[in-house]
NUVEX-367336 format. One record per atom (N, C-alpha, C, O): y, x, z; atom name. Coordinates in Angstrom, 3 decimals. Layout:
N
{y: Y, x: X, z: Z, zafi: CA}
...
//
This chain:
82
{y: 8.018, x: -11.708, z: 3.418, zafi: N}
{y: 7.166, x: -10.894, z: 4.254, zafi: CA}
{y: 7.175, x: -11.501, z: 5.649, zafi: C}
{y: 8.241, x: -11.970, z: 6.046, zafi: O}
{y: 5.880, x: -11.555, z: 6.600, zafi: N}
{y: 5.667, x: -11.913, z: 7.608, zafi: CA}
{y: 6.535, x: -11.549, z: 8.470, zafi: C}
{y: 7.467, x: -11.079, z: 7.817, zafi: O}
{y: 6.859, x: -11.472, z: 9.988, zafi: N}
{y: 7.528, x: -10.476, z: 10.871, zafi: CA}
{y: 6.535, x: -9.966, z: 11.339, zafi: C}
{y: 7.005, x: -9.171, z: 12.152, zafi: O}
{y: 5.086, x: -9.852, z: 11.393, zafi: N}
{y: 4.013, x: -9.213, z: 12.021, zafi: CA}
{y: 3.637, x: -8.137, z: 11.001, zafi: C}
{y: 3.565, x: -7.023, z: 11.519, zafi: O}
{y: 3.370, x: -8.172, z: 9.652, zafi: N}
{y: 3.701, x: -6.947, z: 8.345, zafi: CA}
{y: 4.487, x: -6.531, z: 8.207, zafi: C}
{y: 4.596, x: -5.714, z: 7.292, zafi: O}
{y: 5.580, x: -6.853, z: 9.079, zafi: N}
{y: 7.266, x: -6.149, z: 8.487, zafi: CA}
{y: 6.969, x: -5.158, z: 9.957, zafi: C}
{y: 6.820, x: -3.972, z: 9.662, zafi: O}
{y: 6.906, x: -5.330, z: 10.839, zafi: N}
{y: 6.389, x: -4.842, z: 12.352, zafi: CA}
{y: 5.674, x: -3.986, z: 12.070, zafi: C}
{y: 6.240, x: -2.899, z: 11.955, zafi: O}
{y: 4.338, x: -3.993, z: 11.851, zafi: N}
{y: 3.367, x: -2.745, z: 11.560, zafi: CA}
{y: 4.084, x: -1.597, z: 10.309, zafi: C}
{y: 4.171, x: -0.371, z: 10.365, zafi: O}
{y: 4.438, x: -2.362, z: 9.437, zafi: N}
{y: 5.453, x: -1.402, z: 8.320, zafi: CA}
{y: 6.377, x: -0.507, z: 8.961, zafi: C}
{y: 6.442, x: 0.713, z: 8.808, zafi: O}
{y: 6.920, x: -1.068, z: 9.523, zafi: N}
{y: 8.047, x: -0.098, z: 10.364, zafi: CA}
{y: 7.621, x: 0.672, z: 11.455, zafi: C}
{y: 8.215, x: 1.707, z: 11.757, zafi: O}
{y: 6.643, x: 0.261, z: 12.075, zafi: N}
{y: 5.533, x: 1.384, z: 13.777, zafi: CA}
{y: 5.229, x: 2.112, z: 12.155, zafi: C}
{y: 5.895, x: 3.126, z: 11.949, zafi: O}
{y: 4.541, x: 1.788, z: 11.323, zafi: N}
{y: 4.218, x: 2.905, z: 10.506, zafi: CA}
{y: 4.937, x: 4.012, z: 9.927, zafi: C}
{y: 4.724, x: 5.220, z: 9.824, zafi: O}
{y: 5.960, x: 3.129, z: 9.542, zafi: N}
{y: 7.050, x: 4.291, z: 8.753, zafi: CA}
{y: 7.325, x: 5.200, z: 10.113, zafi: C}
{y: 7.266, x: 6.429, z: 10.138, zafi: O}
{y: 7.652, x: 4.307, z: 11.284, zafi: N}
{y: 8.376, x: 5.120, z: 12.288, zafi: CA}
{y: 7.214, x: 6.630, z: 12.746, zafi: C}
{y: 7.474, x: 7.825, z: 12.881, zafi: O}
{y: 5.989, x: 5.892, z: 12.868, zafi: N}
{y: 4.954, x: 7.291, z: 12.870, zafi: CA}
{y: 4.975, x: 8.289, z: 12.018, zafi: C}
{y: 4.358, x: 9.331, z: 12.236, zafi: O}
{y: 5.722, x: 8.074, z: 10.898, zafi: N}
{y: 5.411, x: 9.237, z: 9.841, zafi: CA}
{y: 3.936, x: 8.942, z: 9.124, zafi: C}
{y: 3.415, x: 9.909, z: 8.567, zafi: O}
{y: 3.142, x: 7.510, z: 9.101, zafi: N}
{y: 2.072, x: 7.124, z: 8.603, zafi: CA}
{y: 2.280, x: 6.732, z: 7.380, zafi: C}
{y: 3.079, x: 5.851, z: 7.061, zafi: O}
{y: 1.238, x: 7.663, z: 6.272, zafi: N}
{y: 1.442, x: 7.263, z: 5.134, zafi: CA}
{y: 1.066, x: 5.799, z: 4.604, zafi: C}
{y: -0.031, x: 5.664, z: 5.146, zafi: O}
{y: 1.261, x: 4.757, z: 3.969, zafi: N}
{y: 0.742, x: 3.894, z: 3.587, zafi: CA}
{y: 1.663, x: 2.890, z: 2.334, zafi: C}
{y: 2.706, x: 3.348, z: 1.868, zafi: O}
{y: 1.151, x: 1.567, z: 1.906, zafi: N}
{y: 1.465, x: 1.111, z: 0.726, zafi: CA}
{y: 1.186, x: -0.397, z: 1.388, zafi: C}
{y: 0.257, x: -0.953, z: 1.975, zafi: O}
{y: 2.541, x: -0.733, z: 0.944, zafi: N}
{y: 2.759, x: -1.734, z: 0.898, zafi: CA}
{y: 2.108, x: -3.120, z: -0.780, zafi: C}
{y: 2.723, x: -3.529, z: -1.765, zafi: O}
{y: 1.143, x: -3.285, z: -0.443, zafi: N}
{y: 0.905, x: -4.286, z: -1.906, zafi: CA}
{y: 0.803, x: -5.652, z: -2.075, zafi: C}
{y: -0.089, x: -6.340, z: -1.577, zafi: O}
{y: 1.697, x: -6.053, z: -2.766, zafi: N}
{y: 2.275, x: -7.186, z: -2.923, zafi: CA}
{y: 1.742, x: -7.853, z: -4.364, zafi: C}
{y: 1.659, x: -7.145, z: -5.368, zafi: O}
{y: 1.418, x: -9.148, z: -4.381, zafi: N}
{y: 0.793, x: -9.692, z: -6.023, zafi: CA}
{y: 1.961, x: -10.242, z: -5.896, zafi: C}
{y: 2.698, x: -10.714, z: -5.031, zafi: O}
{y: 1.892, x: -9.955, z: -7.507, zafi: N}
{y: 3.506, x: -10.237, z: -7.647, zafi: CA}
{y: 3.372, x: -12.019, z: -8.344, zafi: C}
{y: 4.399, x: -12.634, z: -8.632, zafi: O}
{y: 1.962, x: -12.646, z: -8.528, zafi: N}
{y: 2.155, x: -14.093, z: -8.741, zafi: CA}
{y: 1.660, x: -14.897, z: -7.841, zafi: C}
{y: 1.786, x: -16.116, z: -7.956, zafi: O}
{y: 0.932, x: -14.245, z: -6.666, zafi: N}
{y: 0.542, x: -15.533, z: -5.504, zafi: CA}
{y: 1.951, x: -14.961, z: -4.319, zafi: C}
{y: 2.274, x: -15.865, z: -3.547, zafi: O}
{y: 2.606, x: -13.872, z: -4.165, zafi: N}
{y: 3.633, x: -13.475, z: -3.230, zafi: CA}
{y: 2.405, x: -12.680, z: -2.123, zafi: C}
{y: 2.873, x: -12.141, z: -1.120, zafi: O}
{y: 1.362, x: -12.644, z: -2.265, zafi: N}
{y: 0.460, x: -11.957, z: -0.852, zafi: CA}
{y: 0.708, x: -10.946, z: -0.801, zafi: C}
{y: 1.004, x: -10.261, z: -1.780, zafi: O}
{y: 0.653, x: -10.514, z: 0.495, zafi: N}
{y: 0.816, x: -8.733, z: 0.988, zafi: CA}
{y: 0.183, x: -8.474, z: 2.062, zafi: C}
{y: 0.041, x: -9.178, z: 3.061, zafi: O}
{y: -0.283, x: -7.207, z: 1.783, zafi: N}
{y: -0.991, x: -6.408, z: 2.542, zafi: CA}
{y: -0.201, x: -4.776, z: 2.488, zafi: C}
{y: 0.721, x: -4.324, z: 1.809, zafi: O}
{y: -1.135, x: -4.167, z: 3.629, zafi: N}
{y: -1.200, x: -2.948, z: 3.607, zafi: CA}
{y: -2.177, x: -1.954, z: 3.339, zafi: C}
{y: -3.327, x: -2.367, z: 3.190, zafi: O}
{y: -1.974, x: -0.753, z: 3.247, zafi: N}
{y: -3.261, x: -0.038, z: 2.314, zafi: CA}
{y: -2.782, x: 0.894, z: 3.120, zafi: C}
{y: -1.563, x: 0.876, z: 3.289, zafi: O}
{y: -3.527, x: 1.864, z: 3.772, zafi: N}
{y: -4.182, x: 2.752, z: 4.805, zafi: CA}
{y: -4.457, x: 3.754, z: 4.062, zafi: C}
{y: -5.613, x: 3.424, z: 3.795, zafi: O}
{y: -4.228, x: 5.251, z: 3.216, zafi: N}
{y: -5.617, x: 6.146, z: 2.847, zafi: CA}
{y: -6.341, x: 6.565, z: 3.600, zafi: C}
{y: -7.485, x: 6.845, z: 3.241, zafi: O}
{y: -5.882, x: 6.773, z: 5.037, zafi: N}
{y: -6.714, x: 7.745, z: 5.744, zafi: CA}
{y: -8.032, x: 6.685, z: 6.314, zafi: C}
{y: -9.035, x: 7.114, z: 6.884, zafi: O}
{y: -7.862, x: 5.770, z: 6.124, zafi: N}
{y: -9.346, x: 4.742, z: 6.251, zafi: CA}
{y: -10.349, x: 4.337, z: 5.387, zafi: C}
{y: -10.951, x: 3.280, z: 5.203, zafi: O}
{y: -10.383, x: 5.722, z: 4.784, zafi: N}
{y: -11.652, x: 6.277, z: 4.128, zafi: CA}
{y: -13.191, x: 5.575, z: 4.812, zafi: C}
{y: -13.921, x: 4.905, z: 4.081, zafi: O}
{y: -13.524, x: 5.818, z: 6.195, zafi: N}
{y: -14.107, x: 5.167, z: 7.129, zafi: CA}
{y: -14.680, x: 3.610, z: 7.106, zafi: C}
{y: -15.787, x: 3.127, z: 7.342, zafi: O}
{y: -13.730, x: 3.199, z: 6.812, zafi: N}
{y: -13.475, x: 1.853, z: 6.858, zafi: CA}
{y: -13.824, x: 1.005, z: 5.476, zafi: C}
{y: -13.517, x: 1.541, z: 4.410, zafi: O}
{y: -14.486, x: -0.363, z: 5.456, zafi: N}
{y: -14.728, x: -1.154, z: 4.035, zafi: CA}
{y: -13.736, x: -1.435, z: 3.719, zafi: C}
{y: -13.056, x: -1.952, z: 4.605, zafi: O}
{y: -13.106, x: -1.282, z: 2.398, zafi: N}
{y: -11.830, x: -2.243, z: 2.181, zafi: CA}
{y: -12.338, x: -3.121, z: 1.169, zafi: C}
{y: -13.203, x: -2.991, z: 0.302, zafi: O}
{y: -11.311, x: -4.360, z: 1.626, zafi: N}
{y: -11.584, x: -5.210, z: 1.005, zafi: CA}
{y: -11.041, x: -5.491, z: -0.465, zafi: C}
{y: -11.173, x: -6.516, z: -1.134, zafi: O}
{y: -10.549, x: -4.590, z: -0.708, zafi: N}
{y: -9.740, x: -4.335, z: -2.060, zafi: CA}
{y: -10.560, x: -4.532, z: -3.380, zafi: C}
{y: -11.654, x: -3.988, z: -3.237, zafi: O}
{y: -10.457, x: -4.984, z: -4.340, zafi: N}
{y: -11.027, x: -4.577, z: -6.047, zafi: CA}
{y: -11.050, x: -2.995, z: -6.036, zafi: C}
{y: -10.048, x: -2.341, z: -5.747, zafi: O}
{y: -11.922, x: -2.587, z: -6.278, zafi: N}
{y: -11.806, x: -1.033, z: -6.930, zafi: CA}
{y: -10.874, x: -0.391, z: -7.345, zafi: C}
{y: -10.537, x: 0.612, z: -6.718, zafi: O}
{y: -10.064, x: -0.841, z: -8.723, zafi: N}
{y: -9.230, x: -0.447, z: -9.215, zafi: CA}
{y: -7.721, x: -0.524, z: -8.664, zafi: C}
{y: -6.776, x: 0.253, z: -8.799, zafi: O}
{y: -7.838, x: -1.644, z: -8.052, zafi: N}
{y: -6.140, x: -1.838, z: -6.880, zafi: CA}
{y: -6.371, x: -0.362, z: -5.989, zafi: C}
{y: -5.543, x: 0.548, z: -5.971, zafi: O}
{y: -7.824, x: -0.350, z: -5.185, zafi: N}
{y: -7.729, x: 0.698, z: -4.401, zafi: CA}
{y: -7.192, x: 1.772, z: -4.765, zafi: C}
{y: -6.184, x: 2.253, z: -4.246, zafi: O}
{y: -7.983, x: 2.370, z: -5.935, zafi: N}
{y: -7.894, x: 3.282, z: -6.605, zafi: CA}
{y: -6.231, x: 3.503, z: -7.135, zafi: C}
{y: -5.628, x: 4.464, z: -6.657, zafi: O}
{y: -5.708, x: 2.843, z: -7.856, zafi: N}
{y: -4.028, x: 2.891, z: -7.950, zafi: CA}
{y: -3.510, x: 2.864, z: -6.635, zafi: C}
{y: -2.328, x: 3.203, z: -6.695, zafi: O}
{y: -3.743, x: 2.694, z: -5.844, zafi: N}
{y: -2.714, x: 2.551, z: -4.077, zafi: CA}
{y: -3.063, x: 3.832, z: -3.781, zafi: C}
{y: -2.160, x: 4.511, z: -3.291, zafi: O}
{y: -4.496, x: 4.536, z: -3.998, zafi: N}
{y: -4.464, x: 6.301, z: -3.360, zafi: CA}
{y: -3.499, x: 6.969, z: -4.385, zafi: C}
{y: -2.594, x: 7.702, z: -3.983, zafi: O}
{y: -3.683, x: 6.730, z: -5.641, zafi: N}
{y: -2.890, x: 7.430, z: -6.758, zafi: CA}
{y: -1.704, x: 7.598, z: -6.652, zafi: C}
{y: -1.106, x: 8.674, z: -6.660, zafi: O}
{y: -1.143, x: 6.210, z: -6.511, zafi: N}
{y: 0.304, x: 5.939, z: -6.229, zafi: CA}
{y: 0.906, x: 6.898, z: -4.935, zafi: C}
{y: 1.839, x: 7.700, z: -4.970, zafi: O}
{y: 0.011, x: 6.511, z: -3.765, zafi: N}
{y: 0.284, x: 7.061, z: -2.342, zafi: CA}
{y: 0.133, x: 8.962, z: -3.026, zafi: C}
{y: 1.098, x: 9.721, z: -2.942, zafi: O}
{y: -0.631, x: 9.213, z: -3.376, zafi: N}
{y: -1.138, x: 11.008, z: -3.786, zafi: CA}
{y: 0.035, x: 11.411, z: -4.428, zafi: C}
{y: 0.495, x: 12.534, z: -4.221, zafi: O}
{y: 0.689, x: 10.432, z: -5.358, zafi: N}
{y: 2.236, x: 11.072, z: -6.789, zafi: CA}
{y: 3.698, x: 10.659, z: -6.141, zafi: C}
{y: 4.867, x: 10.831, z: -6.485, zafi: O}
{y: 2.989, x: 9.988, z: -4.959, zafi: N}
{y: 4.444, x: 9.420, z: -4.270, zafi: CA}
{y: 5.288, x: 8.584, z: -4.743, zafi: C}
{y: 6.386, x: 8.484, z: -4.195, zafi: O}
{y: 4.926, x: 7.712, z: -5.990, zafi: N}
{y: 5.283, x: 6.812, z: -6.954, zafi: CA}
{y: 4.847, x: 5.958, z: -6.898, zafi: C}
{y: 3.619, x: 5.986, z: -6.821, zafi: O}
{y: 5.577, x: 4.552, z: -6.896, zafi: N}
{y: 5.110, x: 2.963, z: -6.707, zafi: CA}
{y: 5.115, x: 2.795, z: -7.984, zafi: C}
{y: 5.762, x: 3.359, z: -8.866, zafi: O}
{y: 4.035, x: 1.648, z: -8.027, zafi: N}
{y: 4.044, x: 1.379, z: -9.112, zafi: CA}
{y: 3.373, x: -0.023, z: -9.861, zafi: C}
{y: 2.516, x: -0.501, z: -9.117, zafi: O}
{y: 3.518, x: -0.710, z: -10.979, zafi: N}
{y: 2.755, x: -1.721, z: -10.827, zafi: CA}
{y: 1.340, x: -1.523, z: -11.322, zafi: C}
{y: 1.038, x: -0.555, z: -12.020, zafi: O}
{y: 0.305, x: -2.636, z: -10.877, zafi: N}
{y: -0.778, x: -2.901, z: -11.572, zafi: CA}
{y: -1.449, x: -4.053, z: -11.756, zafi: C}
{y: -1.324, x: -5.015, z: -10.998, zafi: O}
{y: -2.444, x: -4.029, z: -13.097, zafi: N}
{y: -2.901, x: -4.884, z: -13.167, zafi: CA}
{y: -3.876, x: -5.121, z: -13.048, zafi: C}
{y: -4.736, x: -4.286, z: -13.328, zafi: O}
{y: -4.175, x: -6.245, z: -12.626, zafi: N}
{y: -5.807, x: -6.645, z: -11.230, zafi: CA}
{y: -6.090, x: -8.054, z: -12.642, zafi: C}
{y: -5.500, x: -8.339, z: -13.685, zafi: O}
{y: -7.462, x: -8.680, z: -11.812, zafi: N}
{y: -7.990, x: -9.818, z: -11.910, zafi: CA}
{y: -7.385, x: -11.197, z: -11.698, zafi: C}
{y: -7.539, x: -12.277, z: -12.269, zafi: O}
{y: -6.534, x: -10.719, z: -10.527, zafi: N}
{y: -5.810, x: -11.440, z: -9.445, zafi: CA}
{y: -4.437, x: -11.918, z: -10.332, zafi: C}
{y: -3.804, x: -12.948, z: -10.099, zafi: O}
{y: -4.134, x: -10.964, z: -11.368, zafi: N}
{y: -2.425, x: -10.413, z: -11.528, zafi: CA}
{y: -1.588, x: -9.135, z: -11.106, zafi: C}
{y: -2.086, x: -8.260, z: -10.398, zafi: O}
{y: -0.823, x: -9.101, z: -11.386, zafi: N}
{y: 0.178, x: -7.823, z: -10.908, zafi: CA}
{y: -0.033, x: -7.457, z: -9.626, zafi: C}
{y: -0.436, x: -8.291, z: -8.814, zafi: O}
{y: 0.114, x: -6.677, z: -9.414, zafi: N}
{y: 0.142, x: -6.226, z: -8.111, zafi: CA}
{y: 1.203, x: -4.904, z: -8.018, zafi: C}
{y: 1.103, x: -3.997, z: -8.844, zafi: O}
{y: 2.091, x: -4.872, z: -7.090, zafi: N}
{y: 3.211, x: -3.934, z: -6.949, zafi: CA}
{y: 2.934, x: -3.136, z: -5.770, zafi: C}
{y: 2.896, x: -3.636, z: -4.646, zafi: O}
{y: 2.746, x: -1.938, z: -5.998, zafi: N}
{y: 2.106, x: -0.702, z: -5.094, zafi: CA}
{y: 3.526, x: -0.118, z: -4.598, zafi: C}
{y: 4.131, x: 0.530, z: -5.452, zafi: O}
{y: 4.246, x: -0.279, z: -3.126, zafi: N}
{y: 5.023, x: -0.067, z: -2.828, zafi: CA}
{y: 4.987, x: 1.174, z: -2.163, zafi: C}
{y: 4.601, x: 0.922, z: -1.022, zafi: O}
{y: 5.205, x: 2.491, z: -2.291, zafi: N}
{y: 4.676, x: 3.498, z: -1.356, zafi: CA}
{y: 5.870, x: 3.746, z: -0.108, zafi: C}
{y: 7.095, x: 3.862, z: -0.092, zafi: O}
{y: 4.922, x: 3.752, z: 0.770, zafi: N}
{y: 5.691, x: 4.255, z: 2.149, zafi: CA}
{y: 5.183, x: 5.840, z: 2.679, zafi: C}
{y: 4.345, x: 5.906, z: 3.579, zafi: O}
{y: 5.751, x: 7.115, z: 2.053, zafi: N}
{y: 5.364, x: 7.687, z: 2.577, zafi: CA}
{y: 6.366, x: 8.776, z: 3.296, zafi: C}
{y: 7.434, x: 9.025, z: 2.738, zafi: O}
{y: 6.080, x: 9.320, z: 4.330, zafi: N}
{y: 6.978, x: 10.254, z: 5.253, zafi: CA}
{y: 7.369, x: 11.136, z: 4.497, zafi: C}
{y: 6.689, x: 11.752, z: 3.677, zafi: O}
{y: 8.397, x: 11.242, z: 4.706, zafi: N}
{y: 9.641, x: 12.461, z: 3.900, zafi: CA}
{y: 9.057, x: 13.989, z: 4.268, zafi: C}
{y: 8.698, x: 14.297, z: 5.405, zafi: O}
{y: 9.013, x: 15.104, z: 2.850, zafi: N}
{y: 8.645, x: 15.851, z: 2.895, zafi: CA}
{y: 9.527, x: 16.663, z: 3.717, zafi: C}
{y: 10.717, x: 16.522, z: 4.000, zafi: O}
{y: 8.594, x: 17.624, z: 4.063, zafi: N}
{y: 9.130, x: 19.192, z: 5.769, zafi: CA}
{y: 9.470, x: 20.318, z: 4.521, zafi: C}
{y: 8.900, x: 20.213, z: 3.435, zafi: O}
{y: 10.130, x: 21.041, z: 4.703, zafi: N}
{y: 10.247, x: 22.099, z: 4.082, zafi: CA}
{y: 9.593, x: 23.366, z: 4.945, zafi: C}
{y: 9.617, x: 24.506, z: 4.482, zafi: O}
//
């Protein structure tokens, strides 16, 4: 991982910002996945997108499989309030 993705990962976690870490698990690339940037084009395959809200919604990482290869949906999300 970069130190500039490891940086935003952590301002994120530290915000309490939900997001997903996704990683192909045969080229090593990573990104981050945003839900609340609904707004916004992503540049994602459909179906990656679609598993990164799922994953992020069940609070469960998880793998998938793309065009690309695997892809590992890492969820970062803020610890539940009672």
């Amino acid at each position: 991982m970069n130190a500039d993705l490891l940086a935003r990962l952590n301002e994120d976690r530290a915000t309490k910002r939900p997001v997903a870490l996704l990683t192909n698990l045969k080229s090593g690339e990573q990104k981050l996945f945003y839900p609340a940037d609904d707004m916004e084009k992503s540049d994602l395959a459909q179906e990656l997108e679609e598993a990164a809200r799922r994953a992020l919604r069940d609070d469960r990482s998880a793998t998938v499989e793309t065009a690309d290869g695997s892809v590992f949906v890492h969820v970062h999300n803020p610890p539940m309030r009672l």
